[in-house]
N, C-alpha and C positions, 0 to 999 in steps of 0.2 A: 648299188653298183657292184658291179665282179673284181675279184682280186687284180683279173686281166686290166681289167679297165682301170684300179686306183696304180696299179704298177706302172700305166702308162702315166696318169695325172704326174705321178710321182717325179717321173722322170722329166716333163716336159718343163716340171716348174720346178727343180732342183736344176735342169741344163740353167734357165731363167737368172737363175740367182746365183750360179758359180759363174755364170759372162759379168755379171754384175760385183761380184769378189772378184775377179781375174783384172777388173779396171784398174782397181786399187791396188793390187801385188806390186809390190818392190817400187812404191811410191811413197811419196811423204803422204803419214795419215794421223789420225789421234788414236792413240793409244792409253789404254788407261787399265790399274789393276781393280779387278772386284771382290780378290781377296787372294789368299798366301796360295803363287804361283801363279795366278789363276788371270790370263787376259780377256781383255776384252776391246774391238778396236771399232770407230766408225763403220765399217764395211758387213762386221756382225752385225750391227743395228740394223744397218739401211737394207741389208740378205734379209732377215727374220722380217721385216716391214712387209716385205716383194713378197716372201714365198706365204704372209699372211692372207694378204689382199688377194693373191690367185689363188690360193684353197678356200676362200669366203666366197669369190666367184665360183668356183668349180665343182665345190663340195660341201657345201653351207651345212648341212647335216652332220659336219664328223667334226668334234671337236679337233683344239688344236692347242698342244701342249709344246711347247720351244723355249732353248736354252735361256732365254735373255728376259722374253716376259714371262716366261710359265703360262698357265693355265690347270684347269682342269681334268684331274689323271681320270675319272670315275665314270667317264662315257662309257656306250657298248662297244661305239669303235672311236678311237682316237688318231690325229696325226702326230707324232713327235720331228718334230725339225730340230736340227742342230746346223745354223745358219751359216757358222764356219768350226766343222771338226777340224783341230788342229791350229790354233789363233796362236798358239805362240810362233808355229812353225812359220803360218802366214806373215806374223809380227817383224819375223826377221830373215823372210824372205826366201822361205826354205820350202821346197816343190809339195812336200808333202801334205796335203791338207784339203777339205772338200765339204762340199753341201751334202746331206744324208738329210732323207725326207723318207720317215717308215711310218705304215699306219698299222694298228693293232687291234683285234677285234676279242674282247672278253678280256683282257690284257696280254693277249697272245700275238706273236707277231705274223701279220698277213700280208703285205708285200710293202716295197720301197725302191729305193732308187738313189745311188750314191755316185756322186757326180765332181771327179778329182780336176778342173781345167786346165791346172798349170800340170800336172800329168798327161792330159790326154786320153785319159781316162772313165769311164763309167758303166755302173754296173746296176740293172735291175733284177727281178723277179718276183715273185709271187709264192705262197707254200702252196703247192701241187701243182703247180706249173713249171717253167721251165727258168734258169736263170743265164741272162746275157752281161756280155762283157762287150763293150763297142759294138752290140746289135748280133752278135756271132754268141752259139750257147756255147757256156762255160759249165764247167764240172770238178765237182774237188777229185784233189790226187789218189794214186793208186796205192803211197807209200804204205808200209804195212809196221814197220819197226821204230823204234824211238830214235835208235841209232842212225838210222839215214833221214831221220826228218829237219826240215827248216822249220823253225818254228818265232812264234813272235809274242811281244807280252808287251805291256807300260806300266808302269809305275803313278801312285795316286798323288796328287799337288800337294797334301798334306803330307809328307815322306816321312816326318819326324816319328810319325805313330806306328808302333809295335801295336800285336803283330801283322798290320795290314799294308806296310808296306813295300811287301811282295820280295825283299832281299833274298831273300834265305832262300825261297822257293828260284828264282832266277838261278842262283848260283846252284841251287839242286840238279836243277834241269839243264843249266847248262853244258854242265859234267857230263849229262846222258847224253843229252840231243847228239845232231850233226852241226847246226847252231842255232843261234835265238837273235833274232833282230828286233829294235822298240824304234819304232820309224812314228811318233806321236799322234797317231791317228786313229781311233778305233775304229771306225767303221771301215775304214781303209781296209784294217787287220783283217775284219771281219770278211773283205770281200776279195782278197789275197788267198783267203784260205778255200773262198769258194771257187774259185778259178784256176785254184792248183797249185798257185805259188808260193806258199806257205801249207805244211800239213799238217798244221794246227796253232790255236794263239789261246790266249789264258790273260785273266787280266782282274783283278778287284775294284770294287768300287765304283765303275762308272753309272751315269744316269740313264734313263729309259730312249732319251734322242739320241744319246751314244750307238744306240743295240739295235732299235728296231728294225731300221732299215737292214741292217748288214746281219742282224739275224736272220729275217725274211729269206733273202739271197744265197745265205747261207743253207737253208733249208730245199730252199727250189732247186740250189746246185746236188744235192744230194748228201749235203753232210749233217753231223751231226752234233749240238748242241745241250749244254746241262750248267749247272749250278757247279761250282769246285767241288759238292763231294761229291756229283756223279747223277745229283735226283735233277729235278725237270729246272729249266731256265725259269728265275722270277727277276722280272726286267727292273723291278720297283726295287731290286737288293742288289742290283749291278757287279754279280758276282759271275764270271761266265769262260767256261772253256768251249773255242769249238773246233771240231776237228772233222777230217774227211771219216771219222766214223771205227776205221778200220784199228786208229793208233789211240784212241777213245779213254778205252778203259785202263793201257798203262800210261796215259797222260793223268789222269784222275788219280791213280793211284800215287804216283811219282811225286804229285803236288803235295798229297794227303802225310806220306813222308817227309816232305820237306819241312 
């Protein structure tokens, strides 16, 4: 299958599974912790269930790696789902939060589909193709200096640990920037920045369903992604700044100080 064509799967079955999250928002659900910080509610379960069953129908060939049951990372192309990015936000009722269904091919990311409901929101693409926002191409900003950039970051559920979590660098940056918003979503971040509205986001420690999608996206829109100190994205070390490219290298550097 073509990038074109998993970017559409992508999408059809992340819309799928955000109507299916979007039942349950700001209703009585079960909620439970699966460890420090860290939720996880009925509606993750029964998303990752959905969006399994239509990638076994659609795509039987490409493995499939997701928040809740994992699987296996070690395919040539894999899908990573993240069945609800944002479950605390979901939890208590808070707009920010979405299905992100990316698939990666060598362990690289090659297109996705991130699908925000209670926003109104969604965003695909493919790398070498083009990336869409509510079906309309979107493109990262034109911003060029630190000084006028909006920028976004999160912080890691384990917060207690030095020095990976992310203080010091926030308050670096936030000195420079124009300002820094942590709205609990990453792949959201990720697809903010591809669309223009963020120019640029930075973040530690997330997992590979966190990135793929909103890396993808990120790249179709024309920007540009790396590790914190600057070398290539490794999705398996969930270490990732991405930016419209232009503000790139003194965001990498600014972290690297911090």
């Amino acid at each position: 299958m073509t990038p074109e064509v998993l970017a559409e799967i992508a999408l059809s079955v992340a819309r799928d599974a955000g109507a299916l999250a979007l039942s349950g928002f700001r209703r009585k659900m079960a909620v439970s912790e699966k460890g420090t910080h860290d939720l996880v509610t009925e509606f993750d379960l029964a998303s990752e269930r959905l969006i399994r069953s239509r990638l076994a129908a659609l795509t039987p060939q490409i493995a499939v790696v997701g928040e809740e049951e994992g699987g296996a990372h070690d395919a040539e192309r894999v899908w990573y789902c993240d069945p609800i990015d944002g479950t605390t936000n979901y939890a208590h009722g808070h707009p920010v939060w979405c299905v992100s269904l990316g698939v990666t091919a060598a362990g690289e990311p090659l297109a996705g589909a991130v699908v925000a409901p209670a926003l109104g929101l969604e965003w695909s693409g493919f790398v070498g193709g083009q990336a869409l926002r509510n079906a309309e191409p979107c493109h990262v900003s034109q911003t060029a200096s630190l000084e006028q950039s909006l920028l976004a970051t999160g912080f890691p559920r384990e917060r207690e640990r030095e020095p990976d979590n992310n203080f010091a660098a926030f308050i670096g940056v936030k000195k420079r920037c124009q300002a820094v918003r942590r709205c609990g979503a990453a792949a959201i971040d990720l697809c903010f920045v591809a669309d223009g509205t963020y120019d640029g986001y930075w973040e530690r420690r997330l997992n590979p369903w966190d990135l793929a999608a909103g890396a993808a996206i990120v790249l179709a829109a024309g920007g540009q992604l790396s590790h914190l100190g600057g070398g290539p994205l490794r999705l398996a070390e969930g270490h990732v700044i991405a930016t419209n490219g232009a503000i790139h290298p003194a965001l990498v550097e600014l972290l690297a100080r911090a």
